[in-house]
Structure formats: C-alpha cells, structure tokens
C-alpha atoms as one frame of an Amber mdcrd trajectory, in Angstrom:
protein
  -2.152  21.573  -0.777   1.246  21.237  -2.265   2.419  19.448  -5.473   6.290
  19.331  -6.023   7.620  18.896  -9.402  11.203  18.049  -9.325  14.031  16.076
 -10.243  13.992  12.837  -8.708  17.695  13.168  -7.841  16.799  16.657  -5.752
  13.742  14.357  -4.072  15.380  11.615  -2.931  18.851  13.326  -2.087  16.985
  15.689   0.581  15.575  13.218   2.279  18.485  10.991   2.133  21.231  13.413
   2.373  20.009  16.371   3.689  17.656  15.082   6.766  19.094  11.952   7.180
  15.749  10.555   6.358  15.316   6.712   5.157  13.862   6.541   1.527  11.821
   3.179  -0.074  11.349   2.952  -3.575   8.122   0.277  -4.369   6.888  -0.586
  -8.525   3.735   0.062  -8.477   1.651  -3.010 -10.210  -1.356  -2.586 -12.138
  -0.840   1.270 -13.768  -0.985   0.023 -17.642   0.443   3.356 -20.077  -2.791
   5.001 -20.238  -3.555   5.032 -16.369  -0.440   6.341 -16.037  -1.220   8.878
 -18.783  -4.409   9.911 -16.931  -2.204  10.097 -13.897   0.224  12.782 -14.978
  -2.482  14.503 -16.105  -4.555  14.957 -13.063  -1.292  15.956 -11.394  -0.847
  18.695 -14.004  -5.152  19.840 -13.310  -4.627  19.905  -9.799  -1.356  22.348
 -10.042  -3.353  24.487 -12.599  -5.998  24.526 -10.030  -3.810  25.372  -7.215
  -2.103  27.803  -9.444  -5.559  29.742  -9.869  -6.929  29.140  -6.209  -4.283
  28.125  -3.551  -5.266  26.225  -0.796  -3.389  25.498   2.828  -1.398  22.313
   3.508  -3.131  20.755   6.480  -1.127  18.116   7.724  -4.043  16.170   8.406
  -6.696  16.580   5.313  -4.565  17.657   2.360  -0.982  16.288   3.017   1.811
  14.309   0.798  -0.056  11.266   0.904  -3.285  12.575   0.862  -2.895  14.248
  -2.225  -1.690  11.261  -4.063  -4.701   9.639  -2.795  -6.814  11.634  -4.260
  -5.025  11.939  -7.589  -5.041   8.289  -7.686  -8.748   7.665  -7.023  -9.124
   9.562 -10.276  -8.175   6.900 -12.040  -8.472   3.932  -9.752 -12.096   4.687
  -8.750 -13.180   2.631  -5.402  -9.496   2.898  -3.345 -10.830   2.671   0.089
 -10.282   5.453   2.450  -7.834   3.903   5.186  -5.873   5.637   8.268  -2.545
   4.877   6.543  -3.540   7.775   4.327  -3.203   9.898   7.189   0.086   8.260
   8.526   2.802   8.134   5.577   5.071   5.645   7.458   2.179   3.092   7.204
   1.191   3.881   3.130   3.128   0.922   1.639   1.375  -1.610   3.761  -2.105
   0.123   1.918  -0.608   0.118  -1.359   0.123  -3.723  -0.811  -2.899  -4.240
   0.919  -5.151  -3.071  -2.265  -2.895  -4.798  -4.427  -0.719  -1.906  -5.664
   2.876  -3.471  -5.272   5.125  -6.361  -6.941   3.079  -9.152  -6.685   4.191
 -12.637  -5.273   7.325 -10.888  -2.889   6.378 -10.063   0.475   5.696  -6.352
   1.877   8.675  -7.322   4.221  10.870  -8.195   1.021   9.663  -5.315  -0.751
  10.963  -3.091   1.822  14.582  -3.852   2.972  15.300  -4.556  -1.158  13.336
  -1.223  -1.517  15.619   1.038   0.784  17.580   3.062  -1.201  18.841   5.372
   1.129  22.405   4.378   0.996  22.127   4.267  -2.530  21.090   7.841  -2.970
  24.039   8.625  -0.777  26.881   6.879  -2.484  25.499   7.945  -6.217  26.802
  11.381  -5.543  26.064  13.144  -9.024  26.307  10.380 -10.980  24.264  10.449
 -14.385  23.075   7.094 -13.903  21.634   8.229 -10.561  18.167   6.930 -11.645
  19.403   2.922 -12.328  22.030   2.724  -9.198  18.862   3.595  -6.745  16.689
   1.138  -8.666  19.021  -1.861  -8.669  17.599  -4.798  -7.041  14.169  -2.943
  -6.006  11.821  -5.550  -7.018   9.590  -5.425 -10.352  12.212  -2.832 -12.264
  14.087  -4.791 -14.902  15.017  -8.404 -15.407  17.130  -8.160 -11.611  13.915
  -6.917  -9.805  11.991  -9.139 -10.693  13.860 -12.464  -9.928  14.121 -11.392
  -6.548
C-alpha cells in the first residue's frame, strides 16, 4: 500500500501539469470535526503500520482508492463495498451515491464546477493556490454553495 503525504499544490500540479491529467475537487458532506479528527488519525496508524511492515501496492486490492476506502470505513462503519472502488474514474458517482457529496446539486453539476484542472495550471505558484482551485467548487464558502 502507499500513503502520500504532501502538499496539495505538489498533488494536484502533477496531475494537472505534469501528466496532463484532469483533476475534480468534490466537499465531502457529512464529516463533522471529530470524524474528520478520527480520519487523520487512521491515516497517520496506517503509515506507522506501513512504516513497521510494508506491504505491495496491488493495483487491484490495495490501490489509491482502495486505501481511502478502508480508512474511511473506520469511521463511517457500513460503506458498502462497490466496483467503483476498484475503478477510480467511477469513485465520485459512489461517494454521491452513499450520500458523501454537496447535497441538492447534481453529480453532473458537481463535476464540470469541480474541474480544476485549468485552475491548477494558471495558479502557477501563487500563495493563494489553495482558494483559486476552490472557487466555485460547490459546498466551499458562501460562492459554492449558491451554485
């Protein structure tokens, strides 16, 4: 398995910049302070685990999205297991699906507001880097949410 700890900047910009890649940026809905307390600390368990016993990345079984799963079933006991877990193109349909997204804007909506890839590109180094990709992504700030 593989957990990567970075700067969100470094993240986003080599997927955006670096491999061309499009990037979607979703609020999550329904993580109050503590869950997402609980959540940064399972991440932090499973890297001192991997730190002590590594284990391969299988694309299939222990992958980017898999990982998160699991993380996330920590503290959201009962997430279904789904084949969009195996297929990362297809995991914001499941968050939506199990209720994990803005509510009340459609998954369609969600996504071409949520596409930040140009974004990412035109922020160069900018220290506001975090707010220009964020702008107009729906359920961040008063703007998000009106849209």
């Amino acid at each position: 398995a593989v957990l990567v700890a970075a700067d969100e900047r470094d993240i986003v910009r080599v997927r955006s910049n670096v491999r061309g890649e499009d990037v979607y940026l979703y609020r999550l809905h329904g993580l109050g302070p503590d869950k997402l307390r609980d959540l940064l600390g399972a991440y932090v368990a499973t890297a001192q685990q991997l730190q002590q016993a590594p284990r391969f990345y299988n694309s299939l079984t222990s992958n980017c999205t898999t990982v998160v799963y699991e993380l996330m079933r920590r503290i959201v006991p009962g997430l279904p297991l789904d084949y969009r877990l195996l297929l990362s193109g297809y995991l914001a349909g499941y968050v939506a699906d199990v209720g994990g997204l803005t509510p009340g804007v459609s998954l369609e909506r969600l996504q071409q507001l949520g596409r930040i890839t140009q974004r990412a590109r035109d922020s160069g180094d900018a220290a506001d880097f975090s707010s220009r990709i964020r702008a107009g992504v729906p359920g961040i700030g008063i703007a998000g949410a009106l849209q």
